[in-house]
C-alpha positions in Angstrom: 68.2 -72.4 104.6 66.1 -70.9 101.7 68.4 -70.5 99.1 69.9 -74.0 100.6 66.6 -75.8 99.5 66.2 -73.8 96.4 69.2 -75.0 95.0 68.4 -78.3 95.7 65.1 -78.1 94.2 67.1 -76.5 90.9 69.5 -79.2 90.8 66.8 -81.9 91.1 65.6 -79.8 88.2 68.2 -79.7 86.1 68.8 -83.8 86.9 65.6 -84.7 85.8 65.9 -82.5 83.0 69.1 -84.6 82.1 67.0 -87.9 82.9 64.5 -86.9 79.8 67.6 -85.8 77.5 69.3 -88.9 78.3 65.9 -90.7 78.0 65.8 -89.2 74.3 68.8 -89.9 73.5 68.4 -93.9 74.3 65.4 -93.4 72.3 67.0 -91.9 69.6 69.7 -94.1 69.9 67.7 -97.0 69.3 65.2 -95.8 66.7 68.8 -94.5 64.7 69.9 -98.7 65.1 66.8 -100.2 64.6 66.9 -98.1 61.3 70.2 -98.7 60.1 69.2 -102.5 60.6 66.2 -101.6 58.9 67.9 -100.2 56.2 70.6 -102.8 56.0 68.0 -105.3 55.5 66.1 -103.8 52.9 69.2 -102.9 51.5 70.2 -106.5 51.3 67.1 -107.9 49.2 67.2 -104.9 46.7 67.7 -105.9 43.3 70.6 -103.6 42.8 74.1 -102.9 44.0 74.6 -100.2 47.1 77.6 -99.0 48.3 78.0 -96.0 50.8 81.0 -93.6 51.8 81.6 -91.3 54.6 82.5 -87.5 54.4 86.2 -88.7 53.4 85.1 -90.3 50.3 86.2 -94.1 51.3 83.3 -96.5 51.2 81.8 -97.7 54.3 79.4 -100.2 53.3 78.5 -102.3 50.4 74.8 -104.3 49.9 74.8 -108.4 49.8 74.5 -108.4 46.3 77.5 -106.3 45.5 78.8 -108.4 47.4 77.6 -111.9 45.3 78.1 -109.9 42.1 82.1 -109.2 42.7 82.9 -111.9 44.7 84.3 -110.3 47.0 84.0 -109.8 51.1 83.3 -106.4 53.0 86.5 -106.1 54.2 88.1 -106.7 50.8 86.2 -103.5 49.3 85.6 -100.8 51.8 87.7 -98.2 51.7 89.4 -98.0 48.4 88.8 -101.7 47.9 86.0 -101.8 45.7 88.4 -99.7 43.0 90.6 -102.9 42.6 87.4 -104.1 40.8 87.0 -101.3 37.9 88.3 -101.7 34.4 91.7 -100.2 34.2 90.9 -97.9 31.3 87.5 -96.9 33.0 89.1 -96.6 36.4 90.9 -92.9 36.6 88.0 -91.8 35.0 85.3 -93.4 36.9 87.5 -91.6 40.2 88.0 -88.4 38.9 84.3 -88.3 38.1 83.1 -89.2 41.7 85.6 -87.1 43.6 84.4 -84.1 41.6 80.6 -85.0 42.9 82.1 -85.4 45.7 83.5 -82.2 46.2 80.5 -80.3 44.9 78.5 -82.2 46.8 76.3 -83.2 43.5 74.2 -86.0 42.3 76.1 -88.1 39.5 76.0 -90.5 37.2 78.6 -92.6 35.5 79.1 -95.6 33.3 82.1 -98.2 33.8 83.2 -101.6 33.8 83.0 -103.8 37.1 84.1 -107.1 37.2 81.8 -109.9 38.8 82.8 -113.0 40.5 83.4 -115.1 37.1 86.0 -112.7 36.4 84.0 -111.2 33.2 83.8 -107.6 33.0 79.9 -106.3 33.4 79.1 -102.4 32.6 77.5 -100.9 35.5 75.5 -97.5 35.8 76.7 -96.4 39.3 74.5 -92.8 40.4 75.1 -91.5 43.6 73.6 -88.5 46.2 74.8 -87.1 49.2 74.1 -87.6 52.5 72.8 -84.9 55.1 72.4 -85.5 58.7 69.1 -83.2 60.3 71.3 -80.3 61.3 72.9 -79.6 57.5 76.2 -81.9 58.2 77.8 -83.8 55.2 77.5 -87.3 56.0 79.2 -88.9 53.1 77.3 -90.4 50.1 74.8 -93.5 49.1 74.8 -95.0 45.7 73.2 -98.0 43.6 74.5 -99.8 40.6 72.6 -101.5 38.0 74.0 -104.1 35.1 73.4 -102.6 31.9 76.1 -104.7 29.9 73.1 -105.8 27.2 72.1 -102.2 27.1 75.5 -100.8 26.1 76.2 -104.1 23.7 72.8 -103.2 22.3 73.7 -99.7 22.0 76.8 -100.4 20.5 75.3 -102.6 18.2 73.1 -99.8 16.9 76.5 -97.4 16.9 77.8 -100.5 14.4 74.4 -100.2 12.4 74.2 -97.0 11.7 77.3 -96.6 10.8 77.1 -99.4 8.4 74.2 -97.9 7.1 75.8 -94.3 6.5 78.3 -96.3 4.7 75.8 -98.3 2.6 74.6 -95.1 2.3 77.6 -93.2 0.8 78.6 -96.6 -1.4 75.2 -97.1 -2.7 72.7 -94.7 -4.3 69.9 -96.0 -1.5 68.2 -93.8 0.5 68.7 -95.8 3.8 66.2 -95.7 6.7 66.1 -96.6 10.4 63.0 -96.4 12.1 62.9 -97.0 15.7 59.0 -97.8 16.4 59.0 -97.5 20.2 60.1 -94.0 20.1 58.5 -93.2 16.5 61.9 -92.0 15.5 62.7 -92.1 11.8 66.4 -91.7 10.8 67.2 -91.1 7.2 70.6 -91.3 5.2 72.2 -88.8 3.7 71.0 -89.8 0.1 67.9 -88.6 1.1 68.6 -84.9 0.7 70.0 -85.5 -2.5 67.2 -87.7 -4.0 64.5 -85.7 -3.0 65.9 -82.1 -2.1 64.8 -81.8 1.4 67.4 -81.1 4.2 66.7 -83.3 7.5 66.5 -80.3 9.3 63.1 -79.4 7.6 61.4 -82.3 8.2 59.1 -84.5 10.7 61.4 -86.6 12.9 58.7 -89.5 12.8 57.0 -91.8 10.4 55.4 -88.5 9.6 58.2 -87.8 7.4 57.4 -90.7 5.2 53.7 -91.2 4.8 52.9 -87.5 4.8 54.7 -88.1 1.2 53.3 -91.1 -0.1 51.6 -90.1 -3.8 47.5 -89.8 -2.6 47.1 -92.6 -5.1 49.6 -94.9 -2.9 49.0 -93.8 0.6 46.7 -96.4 1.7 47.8 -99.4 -0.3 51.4 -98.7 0.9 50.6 -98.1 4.7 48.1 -100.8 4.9 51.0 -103.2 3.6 53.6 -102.4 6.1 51.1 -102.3 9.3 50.3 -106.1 7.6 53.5 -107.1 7.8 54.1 -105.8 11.2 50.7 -107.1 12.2 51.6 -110.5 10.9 55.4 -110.3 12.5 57.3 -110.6 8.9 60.4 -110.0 9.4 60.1 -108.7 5.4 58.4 -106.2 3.6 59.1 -104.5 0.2 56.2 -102.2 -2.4 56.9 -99.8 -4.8 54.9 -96.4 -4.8 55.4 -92.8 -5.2 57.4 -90.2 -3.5 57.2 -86.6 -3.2 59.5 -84.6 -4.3 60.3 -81.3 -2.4 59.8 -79.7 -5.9 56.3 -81.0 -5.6 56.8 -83.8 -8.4 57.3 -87.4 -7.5 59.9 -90.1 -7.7 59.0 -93.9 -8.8 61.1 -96.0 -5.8 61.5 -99.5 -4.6 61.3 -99.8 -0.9 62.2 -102.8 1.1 62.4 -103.3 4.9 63.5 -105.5 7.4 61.9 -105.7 11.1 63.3 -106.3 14.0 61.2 -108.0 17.0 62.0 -107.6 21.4 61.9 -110.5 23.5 58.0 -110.1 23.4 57.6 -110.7 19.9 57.0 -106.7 19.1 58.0 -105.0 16.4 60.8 -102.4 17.4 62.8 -101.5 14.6 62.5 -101.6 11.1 65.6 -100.4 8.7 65.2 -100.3 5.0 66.5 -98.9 1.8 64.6 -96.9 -0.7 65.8 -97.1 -4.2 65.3 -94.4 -7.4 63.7 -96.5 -10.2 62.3 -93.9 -12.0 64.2 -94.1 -14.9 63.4 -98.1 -15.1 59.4 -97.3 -15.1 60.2 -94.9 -17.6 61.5 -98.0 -19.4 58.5 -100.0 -18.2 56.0 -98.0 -19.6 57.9 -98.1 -22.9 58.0 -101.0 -23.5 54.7 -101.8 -22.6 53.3 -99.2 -25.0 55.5 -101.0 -27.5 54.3 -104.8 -26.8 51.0 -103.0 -26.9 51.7 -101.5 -30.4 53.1 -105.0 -31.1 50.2 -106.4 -30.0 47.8 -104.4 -32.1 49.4 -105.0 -35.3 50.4 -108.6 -34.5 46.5 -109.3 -34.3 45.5 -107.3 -37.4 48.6 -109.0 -39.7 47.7 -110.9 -42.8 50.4 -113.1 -41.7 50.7 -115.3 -38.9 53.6 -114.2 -36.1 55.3 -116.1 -33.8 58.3 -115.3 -31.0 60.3 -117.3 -29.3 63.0 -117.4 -26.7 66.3 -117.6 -27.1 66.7 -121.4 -26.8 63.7 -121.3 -29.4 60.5 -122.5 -27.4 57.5 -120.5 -28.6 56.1 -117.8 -26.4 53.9 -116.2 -28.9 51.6 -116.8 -31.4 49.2 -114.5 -32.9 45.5 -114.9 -34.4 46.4 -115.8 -37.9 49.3 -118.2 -37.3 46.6 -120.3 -34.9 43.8 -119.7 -38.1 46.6 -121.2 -40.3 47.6 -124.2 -38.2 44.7 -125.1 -36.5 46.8 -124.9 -33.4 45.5 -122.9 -30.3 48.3 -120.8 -28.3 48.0 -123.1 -25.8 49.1 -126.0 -28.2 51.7 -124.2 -30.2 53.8 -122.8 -27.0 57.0 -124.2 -26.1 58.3 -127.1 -29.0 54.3 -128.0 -29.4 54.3 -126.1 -32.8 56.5 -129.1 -34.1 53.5 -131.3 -33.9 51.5 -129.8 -35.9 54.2 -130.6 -38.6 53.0 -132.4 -41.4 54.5 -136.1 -40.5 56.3 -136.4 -43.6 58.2 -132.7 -43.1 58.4 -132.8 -38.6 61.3 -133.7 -38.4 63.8 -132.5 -40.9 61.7 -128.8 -40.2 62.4 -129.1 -36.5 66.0 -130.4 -37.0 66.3 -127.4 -38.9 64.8 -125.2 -36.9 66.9 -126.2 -34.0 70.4 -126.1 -35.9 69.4 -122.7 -37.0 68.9 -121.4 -33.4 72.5 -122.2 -32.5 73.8 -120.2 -35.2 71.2 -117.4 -35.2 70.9 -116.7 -38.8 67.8 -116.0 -41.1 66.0 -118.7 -41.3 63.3 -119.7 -44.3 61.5 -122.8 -45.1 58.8 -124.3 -47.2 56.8 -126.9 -45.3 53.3 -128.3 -44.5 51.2 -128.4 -41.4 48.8 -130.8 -40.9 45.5 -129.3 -39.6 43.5 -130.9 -37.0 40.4 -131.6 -39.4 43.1 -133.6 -41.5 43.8 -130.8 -44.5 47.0 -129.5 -45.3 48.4 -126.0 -44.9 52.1 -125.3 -47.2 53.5 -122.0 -45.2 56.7 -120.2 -45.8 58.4 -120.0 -42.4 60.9 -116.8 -42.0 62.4 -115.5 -38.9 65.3 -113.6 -37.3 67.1 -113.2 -34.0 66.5 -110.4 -31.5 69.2 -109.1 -29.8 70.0 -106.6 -26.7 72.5 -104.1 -26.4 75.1 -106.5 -26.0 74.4 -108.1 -29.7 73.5 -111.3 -27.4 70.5 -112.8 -28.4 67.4 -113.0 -26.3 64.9 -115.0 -28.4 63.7 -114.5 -32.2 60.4 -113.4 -33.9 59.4 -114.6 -37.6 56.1 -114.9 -39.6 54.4 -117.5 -41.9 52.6 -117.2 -44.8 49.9 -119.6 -46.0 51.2 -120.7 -49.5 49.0 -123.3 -50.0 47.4 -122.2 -53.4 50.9 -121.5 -54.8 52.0 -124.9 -54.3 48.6 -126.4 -55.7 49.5 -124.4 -58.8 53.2 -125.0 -59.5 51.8 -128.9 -58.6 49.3 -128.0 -61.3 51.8 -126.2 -63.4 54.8 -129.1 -63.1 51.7 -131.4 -64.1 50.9 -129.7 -67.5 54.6 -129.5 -68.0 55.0 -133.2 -67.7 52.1 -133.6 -70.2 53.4 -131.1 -72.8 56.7 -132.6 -72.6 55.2 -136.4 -73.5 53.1 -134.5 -76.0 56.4 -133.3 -77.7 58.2 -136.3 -77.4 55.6 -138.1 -78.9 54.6 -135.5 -81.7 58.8 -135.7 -82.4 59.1 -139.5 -82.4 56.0 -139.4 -85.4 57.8 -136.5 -87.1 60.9 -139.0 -87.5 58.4 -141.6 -88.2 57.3 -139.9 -91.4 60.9 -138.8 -92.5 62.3 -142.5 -91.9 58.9 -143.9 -94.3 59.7 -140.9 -97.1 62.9 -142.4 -96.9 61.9 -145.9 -97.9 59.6 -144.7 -100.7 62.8 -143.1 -102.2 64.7 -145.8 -101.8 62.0 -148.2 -103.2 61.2 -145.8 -106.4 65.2 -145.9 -107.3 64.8 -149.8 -107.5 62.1 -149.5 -109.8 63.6 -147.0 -111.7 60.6 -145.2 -111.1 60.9 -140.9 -109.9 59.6 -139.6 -107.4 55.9 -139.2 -106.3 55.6 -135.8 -106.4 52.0 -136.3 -104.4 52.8 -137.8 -101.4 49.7 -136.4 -99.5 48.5 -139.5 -98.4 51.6 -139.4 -96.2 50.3 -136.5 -94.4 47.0 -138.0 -94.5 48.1 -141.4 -92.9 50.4 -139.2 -90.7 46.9 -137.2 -89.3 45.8 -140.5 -88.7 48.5 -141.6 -86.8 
């Protein structure tokens, strides 16, 4: 009767040991539903695409907005379904990729092309985990997708630009330039080894690479003019300056850049071009040591200098061509020079002057100016074409000189010639005089059969007093 009531007392036991179990396991039960509708709900406003498989790889669930995005019903893409969706030259890459996960049991990550419900393909970035249940067990896999179409355009776009500018690069003696700003990453051409001698191996992969180069004497006027231009949001910027040589000299070079600006109006890239013009500020400061030379002597010359382009305007006039004329720089530039012409010479000088332009030859002339104060300048006017390399003509350069008191003495001169010559022909018209009046003496003393006066000085007496 003992062991009768015993066992009934261990099987009430054991029953209410399987009323708490099966109480746990409604409570598990329910906690397990309420979180997969939980889940399901959360998983339906999230701003990205959710799938989920089982331990034999085929999808169990997909999120509402995969859902919106392809188009498609549940039904339609569980299993294998969703597949039917992928680019075909992404798909049996895109499978292979996720089985092998799948198989390790490995977090992955994968890029392809999913088409949406307008029938456009859209690049995706798909990563997926697996599952575990509390005991260990494989439960299959969860995964999210996100849109990144304008990434990979934009990142495509950049593949486009830099290879454009490795082949500007190559075609052009440049040193081209990208520099991403959000990342401070500075990417340089392969012309920049060669220009400067450094590698891009041994150098800063920043903006450090740049402005730890910049000539001391540059460094803050250059810097301070491309954070303006950021600053300001142009979209151009260009200086010259400066650069340091891995030899330790420096290079002369003409920068320019062009920015780029996000959504927000913030500068994220810049690409540019750096060119050599060392050689051409060479030929800079040559020539301005030369204009300087000219310059020098041009102000110190007896005579007064002029230059002109090539269509003959006046650019140029020294200090003794405006102490001749009368005529200020201001008043001589361009054709202005022509009226300071005497009235009487203007325009046959300037016709001239003109005619001789088109054909480029020396040119020299005798004429008058007119100075302001009313007196009158005679200048000899000679000039000749400058030309380049080419043997074209770029302008012309020539010189006057004040001949003023050379004319008033050939006027003098032609005056006292004009009087000598009257002199003579009057002195030669008395001299025939006399000879004609000798003449009728003779006569006369034949008629009167008388000779000759011998003493015929009161001829020459009457021919003084004539």
């Amino acid at each position: 009767m003992l062991d009768e009531q015993m066992s009934k007392e261990e099987l009430i036991k054991e029953l209410s040991i399987l009323r708490r179990a099966l109480s746990e396991y409604k409570r598990t039960e329910q906690s397990r539903l309420e979180g997969d509708v939980y889940f399901r709900v959360m998983a339906d406003h999230a701003p990205v695409l959710i799938w989920m498989s089982g331990p034999d790889k085929l999808c169990t669930y997909f999120n509402k907005r995969w859902l919106e995005f392809t188009g498609r019903v549940l039904e339609e893409e569980i299993g294998n379904g969703w597949a039917e969706g992928v680019h075909p030259d992404d798909l049996n890459r895109c499978l292979e990729f996720y089985t092998k996960a799948f198989d390790a049991r490995q977090d992955f990550q994968m890029e392809y092309r999913l088409r949406n419900a307008k029938n456009e393909y859209r690049w995706v970035l798909d990563q997926g985990m697996p599952m575990f249940a509390a005991d260990g067990t494989f439960t299959g896999y969860i995964g999210s997708c996100v849109d990144v179409t304008d990434h990979m355009l934009a990142m495509e776009e950049l593949h486009f630009a830099e290879e454009r500018l490795r082949l500007v690069s190559k075609a052009t003696n440049d040193v081209v330039w990208d520099w991403n700003l959000a990342a401070n990453i500075l990417y340089w051409g392969t012309n920049f080894e060669i220009l400067f001698g450094y590698s891009l191996s041994e150098i800063e992969p920043g903006i450090e690479s740049w402005h730890y180069r910049l000539h001391p004497e540059d460094h803050d006027r250059v810097i301070a003019g491309i954070h303006e231009a950021l600053v300001q949001r142009r979209n151009n910027w260009s200086d010259q300056y400066r650069f340091k040589r891995k030899d330790g000299s420096y290079v002369d070079v003409f920068d320019r850049g062009y920015v780029i600006f996000g959504e927000d109006e913030k500068p994220v890239r810049m690409v540019g071009a750096m060119l050599d013009v060392t050689e051409r500020k060479k030929s800079e400061y040559a020539l301005q040591e030369s204009e300087m030379r000219f310059r020098v002597l041009s102000e110190n010359s007896p005579v007064g200098i002029f230059q002109t382009d090539n269509e003959g305007r006046c650019l140029y006039v020294n200090l003794k061509y405006t102490e001749i004329t009368g005529m200020s720089f201001q008043d001589a530039k361009g054709e202005g020079w022509s009226r300071g012409l005497h009235t009487d010479d203007r325009k046959y000088v300037f016709d001239a002057w003109q005619e001789w332009v088109k054909g480029g030859k020396e040119f020299s002339l005798e004429y008058r100016f007119m100075k302001p104060d009313g007196k009158i300048v005679w200048v000899l006017g000679v000039a000749f074409a400058l030309r380049n390399d080419k043997n074209e003509i770029i302008g012309f350069i020539g010189d006057i000189v004040d001949i003023t008191e050379r004319k008033l003495s050939e006027c003098e001169m032609k005056k006292n010639i004009e009087e000598l010559k009257l002199l003579l022909a009057i002195t030669v018209d008395r001299e025939n005089t006399m000879i004609d009046l000798k003449k009728e003496v003779n006569a006369l003393a034949q008629e009167l059969k008388l000779a000759p006066p011998h003493d015929l000085s009161f001829l020459s007496e009457n021919r003084a007093a004539l």
